[in-house]
N, C-alpha and C positions, 0 to 999 in steps of 0.2 A: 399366289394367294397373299393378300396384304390382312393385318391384323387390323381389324376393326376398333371404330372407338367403345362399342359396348363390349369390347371383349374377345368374340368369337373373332373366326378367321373365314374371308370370304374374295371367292373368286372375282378376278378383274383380268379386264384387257389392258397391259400396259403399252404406249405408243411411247417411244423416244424420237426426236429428231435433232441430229445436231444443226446448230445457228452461231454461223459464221460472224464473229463481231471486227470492226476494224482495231486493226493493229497488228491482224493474224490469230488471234485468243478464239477460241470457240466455246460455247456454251451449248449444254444439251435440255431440251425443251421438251418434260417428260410430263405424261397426264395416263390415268389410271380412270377408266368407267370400269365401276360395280356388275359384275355380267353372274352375279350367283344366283338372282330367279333365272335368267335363260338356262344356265347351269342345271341347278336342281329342274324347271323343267324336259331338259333333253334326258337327265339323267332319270327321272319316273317314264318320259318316251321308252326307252333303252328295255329297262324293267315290263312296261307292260309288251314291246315287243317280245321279248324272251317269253314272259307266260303264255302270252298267245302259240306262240312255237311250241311251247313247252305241250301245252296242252292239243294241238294237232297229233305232237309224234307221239301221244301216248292212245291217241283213240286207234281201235280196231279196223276203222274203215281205211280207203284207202282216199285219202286227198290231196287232191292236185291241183294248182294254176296251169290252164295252158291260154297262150297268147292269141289272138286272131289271123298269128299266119300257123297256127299249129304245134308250133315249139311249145315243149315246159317251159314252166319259167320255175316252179316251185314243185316239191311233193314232199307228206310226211315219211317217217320211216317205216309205215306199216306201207306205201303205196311204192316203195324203195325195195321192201324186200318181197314185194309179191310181183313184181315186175324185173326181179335181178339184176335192181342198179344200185350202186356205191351211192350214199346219202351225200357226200362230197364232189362227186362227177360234174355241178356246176351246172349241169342238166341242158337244156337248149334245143338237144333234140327232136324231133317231128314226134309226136303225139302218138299217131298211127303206127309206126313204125314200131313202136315197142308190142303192138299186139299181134296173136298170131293172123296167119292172113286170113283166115275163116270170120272174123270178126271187125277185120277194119272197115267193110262196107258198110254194118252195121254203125257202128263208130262216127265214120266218116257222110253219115246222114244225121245223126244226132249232133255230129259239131256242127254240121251246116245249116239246123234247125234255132243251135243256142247263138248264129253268127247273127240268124233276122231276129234277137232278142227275144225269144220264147224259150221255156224253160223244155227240157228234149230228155231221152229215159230210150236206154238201151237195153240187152244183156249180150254180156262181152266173158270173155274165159281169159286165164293167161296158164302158160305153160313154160315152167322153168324145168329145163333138164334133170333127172333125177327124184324130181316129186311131181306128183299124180296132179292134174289140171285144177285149178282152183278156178268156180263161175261168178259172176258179178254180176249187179244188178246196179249200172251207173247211170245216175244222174247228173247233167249240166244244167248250172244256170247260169246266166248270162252275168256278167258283172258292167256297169253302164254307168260311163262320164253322167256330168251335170246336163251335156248336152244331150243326151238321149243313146249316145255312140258306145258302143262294145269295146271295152278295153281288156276286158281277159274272161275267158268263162272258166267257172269253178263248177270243179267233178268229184261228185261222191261217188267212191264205188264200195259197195257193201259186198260180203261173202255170202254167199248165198249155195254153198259148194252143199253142206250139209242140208238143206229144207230141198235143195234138187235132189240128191242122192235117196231122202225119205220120201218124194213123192214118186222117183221110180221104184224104188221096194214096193210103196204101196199099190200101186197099178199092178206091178207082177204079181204080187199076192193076190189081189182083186181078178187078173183073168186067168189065172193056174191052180188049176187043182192039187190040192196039198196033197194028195195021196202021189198021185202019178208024175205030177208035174208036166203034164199037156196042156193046150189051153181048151178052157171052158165054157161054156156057150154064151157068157158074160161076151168075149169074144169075137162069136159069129156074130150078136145081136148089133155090136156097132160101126 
């Protein structure tokens, strides 16, 4: 940083080169460009990147980049711990693979619907050892060059574990008799 004439202090690129003069003597050949707008703009870049992060890993859903050969590239930390992966793991791994096998064919038709550029809609479950199946309701949508080409598709997957759990309560209520608990001719009729 060199002190400015109005005062302030503003970042530069300093170049030196030393230049050989005869006799043997050398002199150094130094020039300084003002590089504090590129500066302050990388530095508000940096800033809105972080918010944007900031604000993924606080949403409830789970979101994800994965690439066109399948790999993550990205995920927040709600899709980190619904999926029982370390948020630093660096990620890379096949898409699929992280689901259980009951649901990757599902899956693996909705990536292959978001790869011809059309927005695709699954329901997927995931199951971490030790806690009860959590169900999802993901969406892809294609993310697309200037040139029209798929460069990553991005997946919301929402929880949906609670509104399934209340629509099977309400079914069973609906075809069991509260006295006896048999089913009830709501039953036979469908």
């Amino acid at each position: 940083r060199l002190h400015h004439h109005a005062g302030a202090y503003r970042w530069c690129r300093i170049l030196a080169y030393p230049i050989a003069l005869e006799g043997g003597e050398s002199v150094w050949l130094v020039s300084a460009v003002d590089i504090q707008d590129q500066f302050d703009r990388s530095h508000l870049l940096q800033e809105e990147v972080l918010a944007q992060s900031q604000m993924l890993d606080v949403s409830m859903d789970c979101i994800k980049i994965i690439r066109p050969d399948g790999s993550l590239a990205h995920m927040n930390k709600s899709g980190c711990s619904a999926l029982g992966i370390a948020a630093d793991s660096g990620f890379g791994m096949q898409w699929l693979e992280l689901l259980p096998p009951e649901a990757r064919q599902r899956g693996k038709r909705a990536l292959r619907q978001a790869m011809t550029g059309r927005n695709a809609r699954f329901e997927g479950i995931s199951q971490i050892p030790g806690r009860k199946p959590q169900y999802w309701d993901n969406v892809f949508t294609p993310i697309k060059a200037p040139d029209g080409s798929i460069t990553e598709i991005l997946c919301v997957s929402r929880d949906v574990t609670l509104q399934r759990e209340t629509a099977l309560h309400m079914r069973e209520a609906n075809e069991r008799d509260d006295l006896t608990g048999l089913p009830n001719r709501r039953v036979f009729k469908t």
